[in-house]
Structure formats: structure tokens, C-alpha cells
C-alpha positions in Angstrom: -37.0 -19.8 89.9 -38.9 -17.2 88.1 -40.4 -13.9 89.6 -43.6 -15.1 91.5 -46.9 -13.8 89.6 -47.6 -11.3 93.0 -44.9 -9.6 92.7 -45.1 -9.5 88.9 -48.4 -7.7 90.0 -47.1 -5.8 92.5 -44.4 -3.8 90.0 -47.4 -3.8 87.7 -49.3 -1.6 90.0 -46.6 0.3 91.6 -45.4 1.7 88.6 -47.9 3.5 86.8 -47.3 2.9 82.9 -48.2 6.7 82.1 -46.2 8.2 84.5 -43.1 5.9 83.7 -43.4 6.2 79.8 -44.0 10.3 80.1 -40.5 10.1 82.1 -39.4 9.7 78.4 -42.0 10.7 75.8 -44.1 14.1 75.9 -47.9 12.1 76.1 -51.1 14.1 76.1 -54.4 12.7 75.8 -56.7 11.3 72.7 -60.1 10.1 74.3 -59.1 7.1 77.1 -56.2 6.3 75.5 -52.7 8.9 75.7 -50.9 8.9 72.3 -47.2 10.7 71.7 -44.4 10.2 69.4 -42.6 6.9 69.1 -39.5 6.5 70.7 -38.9 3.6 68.5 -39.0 4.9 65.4 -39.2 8.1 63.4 -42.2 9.7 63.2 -44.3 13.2 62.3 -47.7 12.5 63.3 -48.1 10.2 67.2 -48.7 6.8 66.8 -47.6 5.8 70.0 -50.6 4.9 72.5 -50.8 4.3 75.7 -53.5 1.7 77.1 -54.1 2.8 81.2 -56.8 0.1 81.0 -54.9 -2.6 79.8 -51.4 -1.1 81.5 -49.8 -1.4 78.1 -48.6 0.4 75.2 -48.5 -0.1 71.3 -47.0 1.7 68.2 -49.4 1.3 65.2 -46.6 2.9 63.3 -43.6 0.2 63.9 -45.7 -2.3 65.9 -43.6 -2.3 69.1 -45.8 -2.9 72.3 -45.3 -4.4 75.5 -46.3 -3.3 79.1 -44.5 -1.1 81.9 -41.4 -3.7 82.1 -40.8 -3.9 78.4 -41.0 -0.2 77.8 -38.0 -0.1 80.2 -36.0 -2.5 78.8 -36.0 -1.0 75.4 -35.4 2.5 76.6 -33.0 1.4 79.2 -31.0 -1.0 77.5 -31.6 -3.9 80.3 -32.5 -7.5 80.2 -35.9 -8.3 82.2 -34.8 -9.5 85.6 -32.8 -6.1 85.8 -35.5 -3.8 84.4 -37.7 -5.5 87.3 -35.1 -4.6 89.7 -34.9 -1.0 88.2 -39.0 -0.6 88.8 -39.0 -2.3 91.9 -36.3 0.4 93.0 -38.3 3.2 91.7 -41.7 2.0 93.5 -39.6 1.4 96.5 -40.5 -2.3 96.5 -38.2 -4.8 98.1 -36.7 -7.8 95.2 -37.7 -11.0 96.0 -35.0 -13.1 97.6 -35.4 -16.1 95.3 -33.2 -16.0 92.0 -34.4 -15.1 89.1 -34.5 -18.2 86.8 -32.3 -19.8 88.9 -30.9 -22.4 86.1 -30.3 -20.4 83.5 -28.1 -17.6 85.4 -24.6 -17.0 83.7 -22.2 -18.8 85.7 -20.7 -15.7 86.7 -22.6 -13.0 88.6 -22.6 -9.4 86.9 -21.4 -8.0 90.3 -18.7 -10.5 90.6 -17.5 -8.9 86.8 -18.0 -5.1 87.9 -15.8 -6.3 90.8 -12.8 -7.6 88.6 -13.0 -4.8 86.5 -12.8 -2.6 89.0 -9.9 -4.3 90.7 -8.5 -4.6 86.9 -9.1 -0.9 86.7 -7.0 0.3 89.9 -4.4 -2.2 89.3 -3.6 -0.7 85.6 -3.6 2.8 86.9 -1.4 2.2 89.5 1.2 0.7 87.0 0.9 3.6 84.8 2.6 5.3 87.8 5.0 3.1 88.1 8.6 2.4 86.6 6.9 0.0 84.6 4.4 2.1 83.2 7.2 5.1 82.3 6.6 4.4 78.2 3.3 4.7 78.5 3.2 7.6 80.9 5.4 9.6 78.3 2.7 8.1 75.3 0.3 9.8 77.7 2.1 13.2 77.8 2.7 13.3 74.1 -0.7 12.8 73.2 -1.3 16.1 75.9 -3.3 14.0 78.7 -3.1 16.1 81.3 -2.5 14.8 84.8 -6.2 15.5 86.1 -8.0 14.1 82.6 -5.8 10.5 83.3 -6.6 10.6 87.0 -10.6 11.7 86.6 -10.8 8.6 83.8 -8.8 6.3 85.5 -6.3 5.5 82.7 -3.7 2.9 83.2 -1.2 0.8 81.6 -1.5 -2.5 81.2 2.4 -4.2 81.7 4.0 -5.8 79.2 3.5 -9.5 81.2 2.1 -12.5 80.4 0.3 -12.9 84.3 1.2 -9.5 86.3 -3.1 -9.0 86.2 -4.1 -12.3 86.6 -1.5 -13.1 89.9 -3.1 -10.1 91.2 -6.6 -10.7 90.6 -6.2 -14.2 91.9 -4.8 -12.8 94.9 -7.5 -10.7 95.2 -9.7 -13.7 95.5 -11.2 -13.8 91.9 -11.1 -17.0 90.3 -10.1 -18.3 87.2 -13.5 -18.6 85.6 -14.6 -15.1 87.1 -11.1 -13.6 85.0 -11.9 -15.2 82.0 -15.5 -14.5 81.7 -14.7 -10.7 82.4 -12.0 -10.8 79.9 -9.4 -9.9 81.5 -7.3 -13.1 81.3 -7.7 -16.1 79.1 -6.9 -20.2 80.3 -4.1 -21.8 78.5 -4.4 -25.6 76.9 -2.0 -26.0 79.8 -4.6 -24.7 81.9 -2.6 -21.5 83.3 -4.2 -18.2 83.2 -2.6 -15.6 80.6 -3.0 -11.9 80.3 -5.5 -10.8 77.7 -3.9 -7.0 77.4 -0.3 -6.7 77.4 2.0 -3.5 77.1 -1.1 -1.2 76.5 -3.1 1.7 77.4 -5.8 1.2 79.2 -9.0 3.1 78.9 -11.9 2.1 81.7 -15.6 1.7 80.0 -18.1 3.4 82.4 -22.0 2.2 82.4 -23.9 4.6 82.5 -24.0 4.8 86.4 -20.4 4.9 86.3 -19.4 1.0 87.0 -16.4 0.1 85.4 -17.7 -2.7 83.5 -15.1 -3.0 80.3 -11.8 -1.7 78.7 -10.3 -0.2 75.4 -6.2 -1.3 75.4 -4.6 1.0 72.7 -0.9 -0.6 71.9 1.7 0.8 72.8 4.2 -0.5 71.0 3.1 0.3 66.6 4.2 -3.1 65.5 1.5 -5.2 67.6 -0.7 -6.6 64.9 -4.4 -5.1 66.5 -4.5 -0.9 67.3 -7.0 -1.7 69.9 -7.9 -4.4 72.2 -11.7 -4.2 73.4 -13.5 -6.5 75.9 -15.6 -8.4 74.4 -19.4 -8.8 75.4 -19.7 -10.1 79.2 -23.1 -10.4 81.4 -22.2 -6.9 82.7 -21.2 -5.2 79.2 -22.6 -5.0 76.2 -20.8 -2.9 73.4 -24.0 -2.5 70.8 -25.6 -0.9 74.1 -23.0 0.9 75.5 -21.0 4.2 74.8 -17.9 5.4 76.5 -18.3 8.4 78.5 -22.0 8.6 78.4 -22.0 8.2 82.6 -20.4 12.2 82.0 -22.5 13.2 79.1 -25.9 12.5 80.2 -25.7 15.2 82.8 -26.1 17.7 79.5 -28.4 20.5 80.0 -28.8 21.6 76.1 -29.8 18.3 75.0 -27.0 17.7 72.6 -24.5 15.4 72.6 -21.1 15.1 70.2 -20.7 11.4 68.9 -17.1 10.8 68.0 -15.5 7.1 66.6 -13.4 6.4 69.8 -12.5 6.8 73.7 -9.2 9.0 73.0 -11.2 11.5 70.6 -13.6 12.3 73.5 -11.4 12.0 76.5 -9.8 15.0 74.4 -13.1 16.8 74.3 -13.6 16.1 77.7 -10.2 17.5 78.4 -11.3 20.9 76.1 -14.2 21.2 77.9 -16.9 19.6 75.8 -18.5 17.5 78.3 -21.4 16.3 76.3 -18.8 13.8 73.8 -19.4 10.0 73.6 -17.7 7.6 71.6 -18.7 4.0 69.8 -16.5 1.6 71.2 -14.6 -1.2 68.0 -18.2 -1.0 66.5 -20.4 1.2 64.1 -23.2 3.3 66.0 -26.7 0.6 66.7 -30.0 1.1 67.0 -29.2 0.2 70.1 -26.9 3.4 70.7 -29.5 5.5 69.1 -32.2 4.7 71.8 -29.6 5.4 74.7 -28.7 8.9 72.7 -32.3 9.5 72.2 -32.9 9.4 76.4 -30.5 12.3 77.1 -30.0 14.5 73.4 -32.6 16.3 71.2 -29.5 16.8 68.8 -26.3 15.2 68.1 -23.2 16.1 66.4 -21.5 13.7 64.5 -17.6 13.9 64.6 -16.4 11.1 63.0 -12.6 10.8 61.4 -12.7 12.0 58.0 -11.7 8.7 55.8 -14.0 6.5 54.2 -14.8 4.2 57.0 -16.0 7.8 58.9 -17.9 9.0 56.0 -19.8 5.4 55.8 -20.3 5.6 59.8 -21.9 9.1 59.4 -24.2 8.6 57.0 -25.2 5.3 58.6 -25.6 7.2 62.5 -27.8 9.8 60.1 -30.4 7.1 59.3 -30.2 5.8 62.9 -30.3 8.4 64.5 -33.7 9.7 62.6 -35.2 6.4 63.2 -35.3 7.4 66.7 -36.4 11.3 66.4 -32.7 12.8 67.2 -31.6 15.6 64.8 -27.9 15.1 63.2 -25.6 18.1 62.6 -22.2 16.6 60.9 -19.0 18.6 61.9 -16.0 19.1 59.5 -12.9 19.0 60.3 -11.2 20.1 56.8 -8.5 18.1 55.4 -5.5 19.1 57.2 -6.4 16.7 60.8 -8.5 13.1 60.5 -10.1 13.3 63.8 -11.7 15.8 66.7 -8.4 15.3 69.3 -6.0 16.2 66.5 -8.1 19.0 65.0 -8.0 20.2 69.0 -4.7 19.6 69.6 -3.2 21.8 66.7 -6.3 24.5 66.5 -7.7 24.6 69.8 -10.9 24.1 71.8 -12.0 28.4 70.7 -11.9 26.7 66.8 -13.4 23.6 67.6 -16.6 24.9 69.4 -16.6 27.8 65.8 -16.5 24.2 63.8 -19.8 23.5 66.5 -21.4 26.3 65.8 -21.1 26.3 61.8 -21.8 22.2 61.8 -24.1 21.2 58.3 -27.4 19.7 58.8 -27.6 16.2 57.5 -29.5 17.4 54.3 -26.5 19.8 53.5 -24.3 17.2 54.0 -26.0 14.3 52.3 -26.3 17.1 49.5 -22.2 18.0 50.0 -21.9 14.1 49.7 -23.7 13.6 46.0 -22.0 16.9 44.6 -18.4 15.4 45.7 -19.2 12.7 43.4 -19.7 14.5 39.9 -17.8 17.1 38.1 -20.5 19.3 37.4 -18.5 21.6 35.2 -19.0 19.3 32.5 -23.3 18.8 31.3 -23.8 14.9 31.3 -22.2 14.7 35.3 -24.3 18.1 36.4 -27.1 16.2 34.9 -26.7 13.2 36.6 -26.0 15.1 40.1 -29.1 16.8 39.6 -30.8 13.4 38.9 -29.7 12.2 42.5 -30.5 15.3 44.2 -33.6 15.5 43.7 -34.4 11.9 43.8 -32.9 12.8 47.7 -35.1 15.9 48.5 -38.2 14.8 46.8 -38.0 12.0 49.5 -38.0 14.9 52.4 -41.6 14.7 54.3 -42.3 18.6 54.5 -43.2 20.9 51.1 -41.2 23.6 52.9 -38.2 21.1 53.2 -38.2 20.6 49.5 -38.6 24.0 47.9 -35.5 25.4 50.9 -33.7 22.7 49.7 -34.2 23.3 45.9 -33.3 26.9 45.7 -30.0 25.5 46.9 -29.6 22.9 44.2 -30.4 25.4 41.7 -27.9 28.0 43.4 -25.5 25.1 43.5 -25.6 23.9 39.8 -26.8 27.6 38.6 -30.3 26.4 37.5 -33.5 28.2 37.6 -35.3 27.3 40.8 -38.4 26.7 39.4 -37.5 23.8 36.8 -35.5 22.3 40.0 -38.5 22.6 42.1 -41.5 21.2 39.6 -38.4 18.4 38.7 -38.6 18.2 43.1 -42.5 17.7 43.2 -43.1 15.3 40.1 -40.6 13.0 41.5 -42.5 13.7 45.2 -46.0 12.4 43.7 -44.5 9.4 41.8 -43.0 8.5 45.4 -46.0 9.0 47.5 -48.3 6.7 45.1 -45.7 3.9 45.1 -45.5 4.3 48.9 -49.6 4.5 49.3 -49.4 1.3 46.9 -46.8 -0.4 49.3 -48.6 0.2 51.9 -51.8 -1.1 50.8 -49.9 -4.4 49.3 -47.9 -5.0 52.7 -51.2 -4.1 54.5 -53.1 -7.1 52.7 -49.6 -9.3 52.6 -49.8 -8.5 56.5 -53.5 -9.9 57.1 -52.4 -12.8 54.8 -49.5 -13.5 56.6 -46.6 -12.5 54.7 -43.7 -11.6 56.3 -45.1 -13.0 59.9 -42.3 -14.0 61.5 -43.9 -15.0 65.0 -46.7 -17.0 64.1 -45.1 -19.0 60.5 -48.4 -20.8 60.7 -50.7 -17.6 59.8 -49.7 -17.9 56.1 -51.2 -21.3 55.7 -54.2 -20.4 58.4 -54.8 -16.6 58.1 -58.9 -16.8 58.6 -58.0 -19.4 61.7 -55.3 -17.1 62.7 -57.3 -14.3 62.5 -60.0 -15.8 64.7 -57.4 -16.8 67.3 -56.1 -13.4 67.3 -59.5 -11.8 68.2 -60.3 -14.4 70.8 -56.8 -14.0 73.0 -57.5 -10.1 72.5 -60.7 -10.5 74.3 -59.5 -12.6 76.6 -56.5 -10.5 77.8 -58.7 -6.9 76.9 -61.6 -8.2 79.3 -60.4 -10.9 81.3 -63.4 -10.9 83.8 -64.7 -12.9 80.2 -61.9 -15.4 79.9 -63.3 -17.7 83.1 -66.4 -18.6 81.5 -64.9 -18.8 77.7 -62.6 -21.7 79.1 -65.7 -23.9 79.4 -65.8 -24.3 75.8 -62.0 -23.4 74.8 -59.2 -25.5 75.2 -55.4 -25.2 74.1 -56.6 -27.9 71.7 -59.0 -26.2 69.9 -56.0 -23.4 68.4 -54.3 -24.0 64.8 -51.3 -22.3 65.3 -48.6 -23.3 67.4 -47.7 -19.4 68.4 -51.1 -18.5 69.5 -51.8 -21.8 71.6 -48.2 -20.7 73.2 -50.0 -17.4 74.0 -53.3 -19.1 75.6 -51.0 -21.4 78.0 -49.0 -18.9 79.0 -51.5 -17.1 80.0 -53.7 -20.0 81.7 -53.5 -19.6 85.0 -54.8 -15.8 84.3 -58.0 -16.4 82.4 -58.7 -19.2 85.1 -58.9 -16.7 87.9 -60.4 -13.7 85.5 -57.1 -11.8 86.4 -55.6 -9.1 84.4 -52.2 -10.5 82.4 -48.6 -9.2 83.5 -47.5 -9.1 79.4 -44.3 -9.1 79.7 -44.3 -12.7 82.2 -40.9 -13.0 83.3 -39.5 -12.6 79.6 -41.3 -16.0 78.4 -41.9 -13.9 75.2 -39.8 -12.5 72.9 -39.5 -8.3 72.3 -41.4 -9.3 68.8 -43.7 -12.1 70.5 -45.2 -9.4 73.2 -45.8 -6.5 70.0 -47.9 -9.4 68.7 -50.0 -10.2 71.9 -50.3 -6.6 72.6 -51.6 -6.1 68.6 -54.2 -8.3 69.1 -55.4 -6.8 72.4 -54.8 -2.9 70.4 -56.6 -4.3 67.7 -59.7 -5.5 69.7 -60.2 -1.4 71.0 -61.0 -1.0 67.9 -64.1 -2.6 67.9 -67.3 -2.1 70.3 -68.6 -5.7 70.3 -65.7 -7.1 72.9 -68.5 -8.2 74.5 -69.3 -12.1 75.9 -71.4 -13.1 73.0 -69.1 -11.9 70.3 -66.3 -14.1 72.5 -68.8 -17.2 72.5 -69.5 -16.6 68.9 -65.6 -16.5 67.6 -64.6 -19.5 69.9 -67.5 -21.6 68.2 -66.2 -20.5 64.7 -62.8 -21.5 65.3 -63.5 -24.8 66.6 -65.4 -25.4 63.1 -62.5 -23.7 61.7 -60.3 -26.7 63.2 -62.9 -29.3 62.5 -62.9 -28.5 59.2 -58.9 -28.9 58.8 -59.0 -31.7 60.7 -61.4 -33.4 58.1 -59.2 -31.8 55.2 -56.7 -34.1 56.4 -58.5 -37.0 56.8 -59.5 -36.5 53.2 -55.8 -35.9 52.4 -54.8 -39.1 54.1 -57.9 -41.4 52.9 -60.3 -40.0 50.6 -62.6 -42.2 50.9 -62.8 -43.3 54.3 -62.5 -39.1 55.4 -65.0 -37.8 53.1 -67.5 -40.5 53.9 -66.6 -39.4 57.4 -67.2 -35.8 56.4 -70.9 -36.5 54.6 -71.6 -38.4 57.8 -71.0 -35.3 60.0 -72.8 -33.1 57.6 -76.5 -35.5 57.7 -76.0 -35.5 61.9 -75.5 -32.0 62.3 -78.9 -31.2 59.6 -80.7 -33.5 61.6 -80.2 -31.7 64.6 
């Protein structure tokens, strides 16, 4: 069954939203609300704001809002039963012995996975000691693992058998279901269990409190069809949430991190001594990853390989990583080695920290980037660099940012700064009236409806929505209110199926005048609880939340609905509905 409402209370209270959000976001305070820059986003000027009233939060920036459980998820990277658990561990509250939504659990507990990984995990590093594992021992040693860097990441060797894992973890008492859901073995049509890495190396995945919850099998032998085997999502692993050797990294103390393509390119940093390397494991960097960076580094340093695929990946961890507020400096490895652990292994850690030291920012190297494109000794391709250049920098926030970053295009191209410049700033006012006109058009689309995609209703009912919205923000701002506003409002009386949702699930609350816990057991979607929590931001706003102004709006929506309903009456009948309608007109004059 679902967490019981108390102790939803309970973690409510206990965990004060201020002090848990200022864990990750410098606050200070604007009036009764606390404001500071979204973690959620990219942003100059705080749009974040923190409701102690209400116990909630909402970014009128990127519209993400929730309450103290929904804050942690995001920033955490957990589902909702375990970012209860991690509050309830924090305020020192004991769980709840009933399950949490006991019919829906996976049929595999994620501490029966960890436990088959971590059996998997012992198993393969044994047999890279054995005779078995003397190939991959020597594959080891070639690539320059040393002894204490295989041992302190538990690297094994996965044999080259169909069922050496699988007879092992069966004897271990694991069954077949538990092996196949942690993907470590798969079930034949002839329902035997098969090995799902064969004669490979085997790198442990690490959450980030050091569980081994995954693997990365490189082959050893070149001819296999796939270079790396990764385990695929599983209810304790999550690959678009996870990055290898983070569990190490986010011990930094300078706030920067080095974000490389995979787990052999930073266990060789590790190895050199740059503790602070994490790797993307079989996928490009998510926002996702960006949020987990953006707990632990101020700056990161991107040290992709140098082909296409890295130059793609670099750019695209760029945009991500500015999204959530981390600075990007890109290092370059010359042409001579395709990735960090080669460029270490034939220069050295000493030329690899200089390479640190002397990385580009990401403006240099997006500019780097559009040069390599153009031959600019020649007129028409300088002309259409400088075209793209300053279509780039004019789109830079800061004045400063652009004129730094047009003396360098003119040094680059040998123009005058000046024409560069002016060029810079005509194409900077052109972009900040189409984004003021954006704005303005989305802002009215918004109010219309457009683009909604929780309430797909408000398109068709936006002045109904719109009255709905300010009710259930009322209700939920002042819920001492919400008892007597349920004399006269029903779940009936809503248009929209998304908002009548909202008033049900939040019933038993405005029966007993009780403050809402938002986030309810995870009823409501990530997207679902921004919405609630707009209306509720949006109801601040005003100074009439008061009982009247409540009475007033529920008696306007129900004539709201009254009239629809005679609309399609009419639609169905004319006659009959708009008799019915001049009827109701001549009663209510009379009275």
C-alpha cells in the first residue's frame, strides 16, 4: 500500500524545505519568500522561489515546482518511495513497515539486484586471477593497469562460458528471475539459464554510494561483433542517471570534474591521479547526468575522443551542461592520440594536467569549431565564417562577452574590431526583439492553452480552465478556506478532466482544512505537480486569496459549466436546448 498521509506529514515537517534545498542552491531572501538560481535550468537573474508557507518551491523561469520530496528526486536522481526513504533518513524518522505500493513493486527487489551484482562482481575478479583469466590479465597489463587500479576497481574477467556465472550465482541462492532481471544471465527457449557476458573484461558500475549496481564487459577477443557489453536498465541502475566513477569523484574539493566517453579513459585518470574523472556509460551525456554533475562541480572539463561522434558529444554536454549553470572547458588532445588514456599513456600525467590547465572555454571552442569549417584565405568563405560567428556571439547574454569575443574574431580573420563589433550588436537587437516577441506570443499561446500538455482540455476551455486554476490555488494556498468552499463545490462542477483529477486527489485535505503533501505518494507526474504548484505560485500574486473572492470564482465556474452544458444541449437539439435555455434565463430574471 501507499505511504500513509501521517507519515507523508511527518517527512513534510521534519525536513525543512529551506534548509534541504540551500543544501544545494545558495538562497537568500526576497520579502517572505527565498529566491536563488535554478538548478533546473540556466539562468542569470534567480527565478527560483522558495514558498516556507506553502513548503514548496517554483521556478517562474522553467516552471519546475514541487515540494521537499520532489526537489530531492530531481536533484538526487531517485524515484519517490526512495527519496522518502532518503528524508526519512536525514530527519532520523523510522520507514514505515508496510510496502510501498505494494502491487506495483518490480518483481525483483533492488537489494536483491545489488546483491547479484555484487556476487557477479567478486566472482569475475577472482577469475581474472585465475588460469582462466591469464588473456585477460595480460590485456590488463598491456593496456598499463596496474595491480592496485584493477584491485581498488574491482576489475574481472568474465570466462569464456556459456553458464560458469550463472551455476555460481544459483549456487549462491539467486534465482533465475533475480539473474535475469539484473542482467547478468538471460533464459533460453529451452528454459536454461545462459551467460550474458562471455570472454570479457569486466568493469564494475559504482552508484554513487559505491554499490555495485551494473557492468561495462569490453571483448576481449577483436572479432566479437559488439566492443562493449553494458547492463541494460534494471530497478537498481539506470544508465541516463548514472556515471561511472562518480562514487570517487564527488569527494572533489575544487569543484571540477573531467567528463570523459568511457570507464577505461577514467580508470586511466584515476590511475594518473586525476581523481575527479567520470565517464558516460554506452550513451551520450543527459540532462539527467548534468543535474548529478551540477551537485558536486562548478566546472567541468570535457575530454571526449577526438572523432566525429566526440566532437557531436561535446558540443551536445556544452548545451547541457549550461542548462544546469556548470561552466564547460573542452580539452585537446592534438591529433596524434584519440582519447585521455592514450594521450596519458604515451605523454604522461605532467602533459595531461599542462593540456588541463591550457583547456579552451566553450566560446573558444565553438569559435575553433566554425573556423574549421571555412577556408578563410579565400573572401566568399571568410565572409561566410564571419556570418556564423557573429550570429554565435551576438547570442552571448553579457555586452562584455560580445565585444572580448569580437576583438578575437576580428584578430582571427584580420578585420577591424569595430565593424565586427557594430556587425555583433545589430544582430544582438534583431535577436532580443524576436525573443521579447516570442515571449509575449508564447505568453498569450500559454494562457490560451497552447502547448499544455497536462491539462489538453485548457485549449478548448481556457476562461473555465483559468477559473479552475485560481480556485485549487486557493484551496491548496489557504486550506483553512477549502472546508467551507466544498459546500457549494463538487468534483462535478470542474470542465477539465486534469484539474477535477487535482481536486480528488486532494479531497480528503480540503475536507479536514489540512495543508496538502504535493508530491502524494507520486500520484502526479514531475510535470503534473509544476502545474499544481503554478496555480498555488500564481495565487501569491494576488492579495484577494481571501473567502469571498473563493465564493465568487466557484459560483462563476459553475455558470461557466452551466453554460457549456446548455451549449450542448443546443448542439444536440436546437430546439428542445435553446427553449430550455430561454426558460432558464425568464426563472433566474424573475428571481
Amino acid at each position: 500500500m501507499a505511504f500513509s498521509q501521517f507519515f507523508l506529514e511527518e517527512i513534510k515537517d521534519r525536513n525543512d524545505i529551506e534548509q534541504i534545498i540551500a543544501r544545494y542552491v545558495p538562497l537568500k531572501r526576497a520579502g517572505s519568500n527565498i529566491v536563488g538560481l535554478c538548478p533546473f535550468h540556466n539562468e542569470k537573474t534567480p527565478s527560483f522561489t522558495v514558498f516556507p508557507g506553502s513548503k514548496s518551491f517554483y521556478c517562474f523561469g522553467c516552471g519546475t515546482g514541487g515540494d521537499v520530496v520532489s526537489f530531492v528526486m530531481k536533484t538526487e536522481n531517485l524515484d519517490y518511495p526512495e527519496a522518502v526513504e532518503f528524508l526519512a533518513k536525514s530527519a532520523g524518522i523510522p520507514m514505515e513497515e508496510n510496502d510501498f505500493q505494494k502491487g506495483e513493486k518490480p518483481a525483483v527487489r533492488k537489494d536483491r539486484i545489488i546483491a547479484a551484482t555484487t556476487e557477479a562482481a567478486r566472482f569475475f575478479h577472482s577469475t581474472l586471477f585465475s588460469p582462466q583469466g591469464e588473456n585477460a590479465l595480460a590485456y590488463l597489463e598491456k593496456r598499463r593497469f596496474q595491480p592496485a587500479t584493477i584491485k581498488r576497481f574491482g576489475i574481472g574477467y568474465a570466462p569464456d562460458s556459456w553458464d560458469a556465472l550463472t551455476i555460481h550465482l544459483t549456487d549462491m541462492g539467486f534465482t533465475p528471475l533475480e539473474i535475469k532481471t539484473s542482467f547478468l544471465g538471460g533464459i533460453s527457449k529451452s528454459d536454461r539459464l545462459y551467460d550474458m557476458f562471455r570472454n570479457r573484461i569486466m568493469f564494475p558500475i559504482f552508484d554513487i554510494q559505491g554499490e555495485v549496481v551494473a557492468f561495462s564487459g569490453r571483448r576481449l577477443n577483436e572479432e566479437d561483433e559488439r566492443k562493449y557489453i553494458n547492463t541494460s536498465d534494471t530497478p537498481a541502475f539506470k544508465k541516463s542517471k548514472l556515471l561511472f566513477g562518480m562514487h570517487i569523484a564527488k569527494n572533489t574539493t575544487d569543484g571540477t570534474l573531467i567528463l570523459c566517453e568511457g570507464a577505461p579513459d577514467a580508470i586511466a585518470m584515476h590511475q594518473a591521479d586525476f581523481s575527479n574523472a567520470v565517464a558516460t556509460l554506452g550513451t551520450a551525456i543527459t540532462s539527467e547526468h548534468a543535474r548529478l554533475i551540477a551537485k558536486y562541480a562548478k566546472t567541468v572539463f570535457l575530454a571526449y575522443d577526438i572523432d566525429n561522434a566526440g566532437r557531436a558529444a561535446t558540443m551536445k554536454g556544452i548545451d547541457l551542461l549550461n542548462q544546469v549553470g556548470v561552466a564547460t572547458k573542452i580539452i585537446s588532445l592534438g591529433n596524434d592520440t584519440k582519447d585521455p588514456d592514450e594521450y596519458i599513456k604515451k605523454h604522461g600525467a605532467a602533459s595531461f594536467r599542462t593540456k588541463l590547465s591550457h583547456a579552451s572555454g566553450q566560446i573558444d571552442y565553438k569559435i575553433s569549431e566554425i573556423l574549421a569549417k571555412y577556408s578563410i584565405d579565400l573572401p566568399d568563405e571568410k565572409l561566410r565564417a564571419l556570418t556564423e560567428l557573429t550570429d554565435y556571439i551576438s547570442g552571448l547574454y553579457n555586452k562584455s562577452e560580445r565585444e572580448i569575443y569580437a576583438s578575437r574574431v576580428a584578430e582571427l580573420l584580420s578585420l577591424t574590431k569595430s565593424v565586427v563589433f557594430d556587425d555583433i550588436e545589430r544582430r544582438a537587437k534583431v535577436n532580443e526583439k524576436k525573443r521579447q516577441r516570442l515571449f509575449a506570443s508564447k505568453s498569450i499561446q500559454s494562457s490560451s492553452g497552447f502547448g499544455d500538455k497536462v491539462n489538453r482540455d485548457k485549449l478548448r476551455f481556457s476562461s473555465e480552465t483559468m477559473t479552475e486554476e485560481a480556485i485549487l490555488g486557493i484551496m491548496l494556498l489557504r486550506p483553512e478556506l477549502a472546508p467551507s468552499a466544498l459546500q457549494s463545490l463538487s468534483g462535478d462542477c470542474f470542465v477539465t478532466d486534469f484539474n477535477r483529477r487535482v481536486f480528488d486527489l486532494f479531497y480528503e485535505e480540503f475536507c479536514d482544512g489540512r495543508e496538502a503533501v504535493l508530491s502524494k505518494n507520486g500520484i502526479l507526474t514531475p510535470d503534473e505537480l509544476s502545474s499544481v504548484i503554478r496555480y498555488i505560485a500564481t495565487r501569491r500574486k494576488f492579495n484577494e486569496n481571501t473567502e469571498d473572492m473563493l465564493t465568487g470564482l466557484i459560483n462563476a465556474l459553475k455558470e461557466q459549466k452551466k453554460k457549456l452544458d446548455y451549449d450542448k444541449k443546443i448542439a444536440d437539439n436546437p430546439l428542445e436546448g435553446l427553449t430550455e435555455y430561454i426558460d432558464m434565463i425568464k426563472n433566474s430574471q424573475k428571481k
